[in-house]
C-alpha positions, 0 to 999 in steps of 0.5 A, spaced: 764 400 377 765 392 375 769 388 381 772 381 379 774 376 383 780 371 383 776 365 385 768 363 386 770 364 393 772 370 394 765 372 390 761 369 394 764 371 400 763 378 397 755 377 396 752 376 403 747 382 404 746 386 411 742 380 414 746 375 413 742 371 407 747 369 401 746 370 394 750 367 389 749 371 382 743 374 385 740 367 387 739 364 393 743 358 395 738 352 394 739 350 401 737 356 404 731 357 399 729 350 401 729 353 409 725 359 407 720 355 403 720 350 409 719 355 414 714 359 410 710 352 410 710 351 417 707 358 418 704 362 414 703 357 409 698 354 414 693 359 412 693 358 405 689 353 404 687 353 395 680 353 393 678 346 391 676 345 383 670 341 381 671 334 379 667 331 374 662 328 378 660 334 380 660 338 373 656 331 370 650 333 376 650 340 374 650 339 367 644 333 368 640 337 373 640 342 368 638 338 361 632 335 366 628 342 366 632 349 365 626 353 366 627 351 374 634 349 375 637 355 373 644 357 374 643 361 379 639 355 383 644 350 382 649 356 384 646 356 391 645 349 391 652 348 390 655 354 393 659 355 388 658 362 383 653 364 377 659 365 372 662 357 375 655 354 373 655 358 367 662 355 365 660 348 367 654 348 363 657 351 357 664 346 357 657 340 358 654 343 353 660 343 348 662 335 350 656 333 349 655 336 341 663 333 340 660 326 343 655 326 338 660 328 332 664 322 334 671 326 337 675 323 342 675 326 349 681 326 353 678 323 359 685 321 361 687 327 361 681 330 365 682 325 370 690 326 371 690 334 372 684 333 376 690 328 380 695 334 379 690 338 383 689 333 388 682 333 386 677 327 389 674 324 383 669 320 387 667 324 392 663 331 392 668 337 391 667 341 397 667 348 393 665 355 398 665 361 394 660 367 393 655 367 388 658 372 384 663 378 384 662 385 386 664 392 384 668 392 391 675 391 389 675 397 385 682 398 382 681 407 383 676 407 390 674 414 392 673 415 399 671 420 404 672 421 410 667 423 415 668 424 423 668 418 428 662 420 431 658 421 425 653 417 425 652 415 417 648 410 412 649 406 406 644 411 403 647 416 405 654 413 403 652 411 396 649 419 395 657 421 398 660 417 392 655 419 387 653 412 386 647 407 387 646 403 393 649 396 394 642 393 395 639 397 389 645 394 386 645 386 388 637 387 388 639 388 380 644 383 379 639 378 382 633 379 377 638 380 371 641 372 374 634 369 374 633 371 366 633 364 362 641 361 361 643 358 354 649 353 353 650 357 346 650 364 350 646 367 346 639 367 351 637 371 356 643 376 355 638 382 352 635 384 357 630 389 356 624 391 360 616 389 359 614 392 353 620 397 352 624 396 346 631 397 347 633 396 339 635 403 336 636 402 329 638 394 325 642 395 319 645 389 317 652 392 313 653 395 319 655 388 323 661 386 325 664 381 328 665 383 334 660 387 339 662 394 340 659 400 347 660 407 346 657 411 350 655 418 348 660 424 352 655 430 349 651 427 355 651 432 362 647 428 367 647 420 364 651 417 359 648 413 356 651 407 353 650 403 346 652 396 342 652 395 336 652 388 336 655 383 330 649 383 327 648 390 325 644 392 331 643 399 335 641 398 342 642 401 349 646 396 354 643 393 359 644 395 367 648 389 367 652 390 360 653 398 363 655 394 370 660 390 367 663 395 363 664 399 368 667 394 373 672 390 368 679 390 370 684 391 365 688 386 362 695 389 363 697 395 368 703 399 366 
């Protein structure tokens, strides 16, 4: 049932919850969020501290360390360097690259703007970006973890946890992503991203009406044990995914959640 007040008065009188906060049309009042937002600043708010972004000094170095001589500053070496992530070197390098091939096309570059946003994210331009993150982010953070529960005493190792679990070990896992990290980076992305082993072809089959333009994983579900999983990639061909292809599949986030 709709109440109606005579004056505004009455209403906002009327709309004061159980803790005393008064709401005005289902809003807070301007001075009281100024005091929450101000008390969360001097408490809480001291623990956050954002993660810094890469000014373009230190973009310019990475890119030119990597120009000098690809075949040894890979990305995962300038990630290590920089104690920044792979996926942030590679978005580095490709971003250069692109700058580099508008440069040569004589297109303007916003270099304004570069320098004003970096100002709004209270980036130093003359200084080196302080940036600490992991070299890359892993499949801990599952949106659906499974877990057993085991004694208290019970004495158990990652082994036998991953064995619980049906999954492979950790280190078996970083042990991977490492090797397929040391694989030759191309700006363009097209390098370096089929990795197959020495002298095993993953290629099924090449029909080139069969391209597409975009990239398509199946995974064949007749399987009892493993399922494997296939592309089809814009050019036609069938191939098995990589572990690193398979990896990522597996441990991407969905963009929307219901």
């Amino acid at each position: 049932m709709m109440r109606r007040f005579s004056t505004a008065t009455a209403m906002r009188a009327e709309a004061v919850n159980a803790t005393g906060e008064t709401l005005t049309g289902g809003k807070l009042e301007r001075k009281f969020a100024i005091s929450k937002a101000q008390k969360w600043l001097k408490e809480d708010g001291q623990k956050y501290h954002r993660q810094q972004a890469a000014n373009d000094i230190m973009r310019s170095e990475i890119y030119a360390a990597y120009t000098s001589n690809p075949s040894v500053e890979s990305p995962l070496k300038l990630a290590n360097q920089y104690s920044i992530s792979v996926a942030r070197v590679e978005a580095i390098l490709r971003l250069k690259a692109l700058q580099a091939s508008m440069e040569k096309a004589n297109t303007p570059i916003q270099v304004h703007l570069t320098y004003n946003m970096e100002k709004l994210l209270k980036v130093d331009p003359n200084g080196r970006t302080r940036i600490t993150e992991p070299l890359r982010y892993n499949s801990s953070e599952r949106l659906k973890p499974l877990f057993q529960f085991i004694g208290e005493v019970d004495a158990i190792s990652p082994e036998d946890a991953a064995m619980l679990l049906g999954k492979e070990p950790y280190a078996n896992v970083q042990h991977n992503l490492d090797k397929q990290a040391e694989r030759m980076f191309s700006v363009d992305g097209q390098g370096g991203d089929k990795v197959a082993r020495a002298g095993v072809s993953t290629e099924i089959e090449r029909d080139a009406s069969k391209g597409s333009k975009f990239n398509f994983a199946f995974v064949d579900i007749s399987a009892v044990d493993k399922r494997p999983m296939f592309i089809r990639d814009t050019r036609g061909t069938l191939r098995r995914a990589s572990k690193l292809e398979v990896y990522k599949k597996k441990t991407k986030k969905p963009a929307f959640f219901m």
